[in-house]
C-alpha positions as CSV (number, residue, x, y, z in Angstrom):
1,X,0.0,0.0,0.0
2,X,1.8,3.4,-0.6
3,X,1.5,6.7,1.0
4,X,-0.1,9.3,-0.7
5,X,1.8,12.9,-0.8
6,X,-0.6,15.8,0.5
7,X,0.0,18.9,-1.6
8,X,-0.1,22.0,-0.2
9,X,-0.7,25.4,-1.6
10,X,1.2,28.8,-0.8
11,X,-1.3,30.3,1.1
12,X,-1.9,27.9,3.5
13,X,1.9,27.3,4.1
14,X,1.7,31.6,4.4
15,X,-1.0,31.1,7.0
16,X,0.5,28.0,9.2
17,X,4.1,30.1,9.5
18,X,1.6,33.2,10.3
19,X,-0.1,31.2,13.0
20,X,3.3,29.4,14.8
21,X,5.1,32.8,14.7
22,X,1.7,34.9,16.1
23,X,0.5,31.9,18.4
24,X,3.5,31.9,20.7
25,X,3.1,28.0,21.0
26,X,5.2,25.4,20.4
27,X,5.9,24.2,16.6
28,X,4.5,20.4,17.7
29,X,1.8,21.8,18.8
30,X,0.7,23.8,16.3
31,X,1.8,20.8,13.9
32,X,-0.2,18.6,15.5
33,X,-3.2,21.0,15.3
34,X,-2.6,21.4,11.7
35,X,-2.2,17.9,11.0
36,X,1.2,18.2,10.1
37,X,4.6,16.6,11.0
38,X,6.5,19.3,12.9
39,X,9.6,19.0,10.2
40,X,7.1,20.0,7.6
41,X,6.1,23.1,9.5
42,X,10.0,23.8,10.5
43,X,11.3,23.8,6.7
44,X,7.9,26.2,5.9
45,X,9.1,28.5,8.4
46,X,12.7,28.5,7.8
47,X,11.7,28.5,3.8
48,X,9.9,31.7,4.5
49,X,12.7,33.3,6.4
50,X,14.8,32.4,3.4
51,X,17.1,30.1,5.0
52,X,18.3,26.8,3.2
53,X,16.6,23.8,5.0
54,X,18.9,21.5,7.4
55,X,18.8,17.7,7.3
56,X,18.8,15.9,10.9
57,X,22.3,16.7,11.4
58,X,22.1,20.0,11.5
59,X,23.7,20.9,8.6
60,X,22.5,22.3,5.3
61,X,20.3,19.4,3.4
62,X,21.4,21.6,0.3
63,X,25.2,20.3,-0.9
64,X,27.2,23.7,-1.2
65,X,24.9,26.1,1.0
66,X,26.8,28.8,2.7
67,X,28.6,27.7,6.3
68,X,28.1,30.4,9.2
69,X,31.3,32.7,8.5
70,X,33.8,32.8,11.1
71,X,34.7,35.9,13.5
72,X,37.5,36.9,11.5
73,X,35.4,36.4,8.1
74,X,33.0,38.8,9.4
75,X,35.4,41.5,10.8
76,X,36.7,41.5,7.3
77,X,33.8,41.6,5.2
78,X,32.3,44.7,7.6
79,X,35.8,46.5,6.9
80,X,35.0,45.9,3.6
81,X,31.5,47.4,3.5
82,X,32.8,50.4,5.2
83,X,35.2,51.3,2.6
84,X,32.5,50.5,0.0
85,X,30.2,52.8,2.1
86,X,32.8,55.9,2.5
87,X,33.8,55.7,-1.4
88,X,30.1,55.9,-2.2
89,X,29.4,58.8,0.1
90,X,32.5,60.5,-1.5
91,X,31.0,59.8,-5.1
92,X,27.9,61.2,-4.0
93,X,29.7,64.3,-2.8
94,X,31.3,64.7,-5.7
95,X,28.6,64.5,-7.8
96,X,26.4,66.5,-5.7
97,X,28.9,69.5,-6.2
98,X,29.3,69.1,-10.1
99,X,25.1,69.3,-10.1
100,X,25.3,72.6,-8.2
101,X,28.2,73.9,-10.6
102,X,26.3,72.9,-13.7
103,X,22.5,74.1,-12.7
104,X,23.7,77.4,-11.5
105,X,23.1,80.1,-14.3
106,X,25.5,81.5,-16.8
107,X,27.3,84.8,-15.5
């Protein structure tokens, strides 16, 4: 005898993340009220927080998924970002002053 696969639409996977985050209840619980196995509901609520779903293990079920970066990764890629932040404020300054030079009138 084989299992048949229930099919779910959006919405209703919308509505059962909507009622686990709002309920403040445990995920079994609400899975059980739903008539769902609690793994179901967890990979709907991690899908809709955009995070790649983990096998039992705890690692990412999908081969090649990004790995939590380390302290020093992360120190590196925020001094990155600030550089990239100050050279756009500087372009924006720049530009800023060759609008005013240009739009003033002719003498």
């Amino acid at each position: 005898m084989t299992k048949m696969r229930w099919s779910f639409t959006d919405e209703f996977k919308r509505e059962a993340v909507a009622l686990l985050n709002g309920s403040g209840r445990p995920l079994e619980h609400v899975a059980r009220e739903l008539g769902l196995q609690p793994s179901v509901l967890r990979n709907w609520r991690r899908a809709a927080q955009s995070q790649p779903p983990r096998s039992r293990s705890g690692a990412p079920a999908v081969p090649g998924a990004a790995t939590p970066a380390t302290p020093d990764e992360q120190a590196a890629e925020i001094a990155r970002l600030r550089r990239e932040l100050e050279r756009a404020r500087q372009e924006r300054d720049i530009l800023k002053k060759a609008i005013s030079i240009f739009s003033e009138a002719p003498r």
